[in-house]
C-alpha positions in Angstrom: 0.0 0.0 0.0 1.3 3.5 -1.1 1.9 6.6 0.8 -1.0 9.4 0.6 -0.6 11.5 -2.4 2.4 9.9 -3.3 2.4 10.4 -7.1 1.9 13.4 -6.6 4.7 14.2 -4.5 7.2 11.7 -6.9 6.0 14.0 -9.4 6.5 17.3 -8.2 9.9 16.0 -6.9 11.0 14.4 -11.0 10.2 18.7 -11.7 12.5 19.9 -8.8 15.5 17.1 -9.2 15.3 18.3 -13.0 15.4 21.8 -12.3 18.4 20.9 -9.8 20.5 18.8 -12.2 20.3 22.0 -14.5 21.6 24.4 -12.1 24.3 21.9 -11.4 23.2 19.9 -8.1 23.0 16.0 -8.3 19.7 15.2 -6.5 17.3 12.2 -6.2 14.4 11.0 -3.7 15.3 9.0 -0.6 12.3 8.6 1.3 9.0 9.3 1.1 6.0 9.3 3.3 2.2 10.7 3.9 2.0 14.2 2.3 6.1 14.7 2.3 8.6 13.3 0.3 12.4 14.1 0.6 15.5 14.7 -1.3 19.4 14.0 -0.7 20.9 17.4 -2.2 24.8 16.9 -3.6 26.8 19.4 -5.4 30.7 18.7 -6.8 30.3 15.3 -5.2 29.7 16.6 -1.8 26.4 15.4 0.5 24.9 18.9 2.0 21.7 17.3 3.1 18.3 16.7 2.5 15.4 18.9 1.1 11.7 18.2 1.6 8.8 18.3 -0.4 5.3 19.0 1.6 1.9 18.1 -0.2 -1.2 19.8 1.5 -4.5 18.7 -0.4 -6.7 20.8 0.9 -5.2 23.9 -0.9 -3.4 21.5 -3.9 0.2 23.1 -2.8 3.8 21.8 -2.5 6.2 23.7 -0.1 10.0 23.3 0.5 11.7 23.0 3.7 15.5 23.1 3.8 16.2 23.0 7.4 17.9 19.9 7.0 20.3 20.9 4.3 23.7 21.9 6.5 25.4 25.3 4.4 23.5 28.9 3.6 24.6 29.4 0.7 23.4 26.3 -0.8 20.1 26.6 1.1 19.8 29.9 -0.9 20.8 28.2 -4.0 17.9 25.4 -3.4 15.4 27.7 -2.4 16.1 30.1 -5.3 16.0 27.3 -7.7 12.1 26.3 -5.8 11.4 30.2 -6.1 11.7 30.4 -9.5 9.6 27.0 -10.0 6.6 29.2 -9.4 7.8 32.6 -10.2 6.7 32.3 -13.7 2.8 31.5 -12.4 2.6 34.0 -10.3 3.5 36.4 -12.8 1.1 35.2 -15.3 -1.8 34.7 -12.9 -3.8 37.0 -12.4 -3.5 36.9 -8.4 -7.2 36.6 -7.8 -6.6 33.4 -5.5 -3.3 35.2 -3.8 -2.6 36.5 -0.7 -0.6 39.7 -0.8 1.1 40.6 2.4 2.7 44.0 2.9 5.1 44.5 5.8 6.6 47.2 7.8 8.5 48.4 10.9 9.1 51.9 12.9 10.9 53.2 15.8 9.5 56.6 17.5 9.7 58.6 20.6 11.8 54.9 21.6 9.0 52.6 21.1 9.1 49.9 18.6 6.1 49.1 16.4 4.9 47.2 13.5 2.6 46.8 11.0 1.1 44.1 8.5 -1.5 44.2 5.6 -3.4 41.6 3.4 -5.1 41.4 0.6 -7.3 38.9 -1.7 -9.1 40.4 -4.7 -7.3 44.0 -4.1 -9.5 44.1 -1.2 -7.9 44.6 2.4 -9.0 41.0 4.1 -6.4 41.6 7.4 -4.6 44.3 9.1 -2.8 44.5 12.1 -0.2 46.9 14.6 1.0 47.3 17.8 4.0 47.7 19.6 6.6 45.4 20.2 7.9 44.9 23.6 10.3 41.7 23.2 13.8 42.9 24.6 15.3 41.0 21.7 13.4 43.1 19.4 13.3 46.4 20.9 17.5 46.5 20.9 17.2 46.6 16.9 14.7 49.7 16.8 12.8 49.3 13.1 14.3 46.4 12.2 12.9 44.5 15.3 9.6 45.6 14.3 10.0 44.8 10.4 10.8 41.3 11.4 7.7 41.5 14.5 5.8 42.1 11.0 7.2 39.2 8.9 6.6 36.7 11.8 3.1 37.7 12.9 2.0 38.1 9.5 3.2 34.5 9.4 1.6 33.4 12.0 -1.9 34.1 11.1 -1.8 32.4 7.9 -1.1 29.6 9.2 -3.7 29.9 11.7 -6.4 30.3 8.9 -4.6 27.5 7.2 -3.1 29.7 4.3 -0.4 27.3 2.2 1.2 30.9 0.0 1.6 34.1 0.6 3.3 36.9 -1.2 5.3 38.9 0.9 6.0 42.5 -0.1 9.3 44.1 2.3 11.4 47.2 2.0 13.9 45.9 4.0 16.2 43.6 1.6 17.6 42.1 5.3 14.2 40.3 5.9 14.3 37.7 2.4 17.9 37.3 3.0 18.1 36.0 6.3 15.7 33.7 5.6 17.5 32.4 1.9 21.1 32.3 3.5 22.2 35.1 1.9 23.2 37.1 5.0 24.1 35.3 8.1 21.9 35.8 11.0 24.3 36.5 13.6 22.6 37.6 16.6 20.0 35.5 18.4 17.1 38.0 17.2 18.2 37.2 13.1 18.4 33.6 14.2 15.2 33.2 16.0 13.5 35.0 12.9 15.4 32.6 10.2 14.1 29.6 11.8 10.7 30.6 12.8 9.8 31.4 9.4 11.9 28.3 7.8 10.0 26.3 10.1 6.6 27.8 9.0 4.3 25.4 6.8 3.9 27.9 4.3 5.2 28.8 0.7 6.4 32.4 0.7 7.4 34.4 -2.5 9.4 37.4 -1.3 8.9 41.0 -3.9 11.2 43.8 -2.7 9.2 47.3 -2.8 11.1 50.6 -2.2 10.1 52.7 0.5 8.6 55.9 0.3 7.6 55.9 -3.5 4.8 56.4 -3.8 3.3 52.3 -3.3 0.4 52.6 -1.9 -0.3 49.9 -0.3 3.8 50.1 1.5 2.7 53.6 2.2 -0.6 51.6 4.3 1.5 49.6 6.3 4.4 52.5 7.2 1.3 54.4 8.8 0.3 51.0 10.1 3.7 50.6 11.9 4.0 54.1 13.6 0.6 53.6 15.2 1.9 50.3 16.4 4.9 52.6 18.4 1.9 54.7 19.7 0.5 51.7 21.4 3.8 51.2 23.5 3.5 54.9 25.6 
């Protein structure tokens, strides 16, 4: 008897070991169970761990965790290589079924705040601010609060069982941390890189640039300096 959903999983894997052995990775399946399936990931004949392949039915997605490959930069490479899997549909789709996720943090009059919107249909579904009072965060002023943002945003897509988001940032710091691109050095960068690693939950990452005139970047800077308000 097979494993649940396993054809699909051994097929969505035969896409990514192809994509891998393009970009110059030697990759193949080693085990596979209910809804997961998982591959050994090699490069210049040397073994840097194992990727895996999650199937959730319920939303007909496929998500990558890397936690168990061992160096950044080939996490980056791996992840990049997944990214760009789907960065061609999300392009041509017309983004009715997404969820768009703008981010933002701000530090005023010393308090620390952040802010998060969504939207489905170009309609707001979700917003949310407030102030951050985590001593791990507060030390790094805006950027605790830009990563407060990434993590709670997060956080309640998961709780309404959301499998993809799109994350929109201003801060290039927050996709990098997360790809392997920078080290996270300090035990805020670290707690964030894992968290969101850990999180069941296929994120696209589009840098915005502050202050330009995007609206919807514009929201969630106001959202963020209302969030410090709530800390006096």
């Amino acid at each position: 008897m097979g494993y649940k959903y396993e054809k699909e999983l051994v097929d969505k894997a035969g896409e990514f070991i192809e994509l891998l052995n393009k970009n110059g990775f030697q990759s193949g399946v080693i085990m596979s169970r209910d809804y997961m399936i998982k591959l050994e990931i090699c490069k210049k004949e040397n073994n840097y761990g194992n990727a895996v392949i999650y199937y959730k039915p319920s939303k007909n997605s496929f998500s990558l965790k890397t936690h168990e490959v061992q160096d950044e930069t080939i996490i980056k490479e791996v992840q990049e290589i997944w990214n760009n899997r789907y960065n061609k549909d999300y392009d041509e789709a017309t983004n009715d079924g997404d969820y768009h996720v703008y981010v933002d943090g701000s530090f005023m009059n010393n308090c620390v705040g952040y802010g998060f919107a969504v939207l489905k249909n170009n309609k707001l579904i979700k917003e949310e601010s407030s102030s951050v009072v985590d001593p791990l965060y507060l030390n790094s002023r805006q950027v605790g609060g830009e990563i407060k943002a990434v993590e709670k945003a997060v956080s309640w897509a998961e709780k309404n069982k959301i499998s993809r988001i799109i994350i929109y940032y201003d801060l290039a710091n927050l996709e990098k941390w997360i790809t392997g691109e920078y080290d996270a050095k300090n035990p805020m960068t670290k707690r964030y890189r894992d968290n969101i690693r850990k999180a069941n939950i296929e994120i696209n990452w589009k840098k915005v640039k502050s202050h330009t005139g995007d609206k919807w970047n514009d929201y969630v800077d106001e959202l963020a300096k209302k969030g410090t308000e709530k800390g006096k």
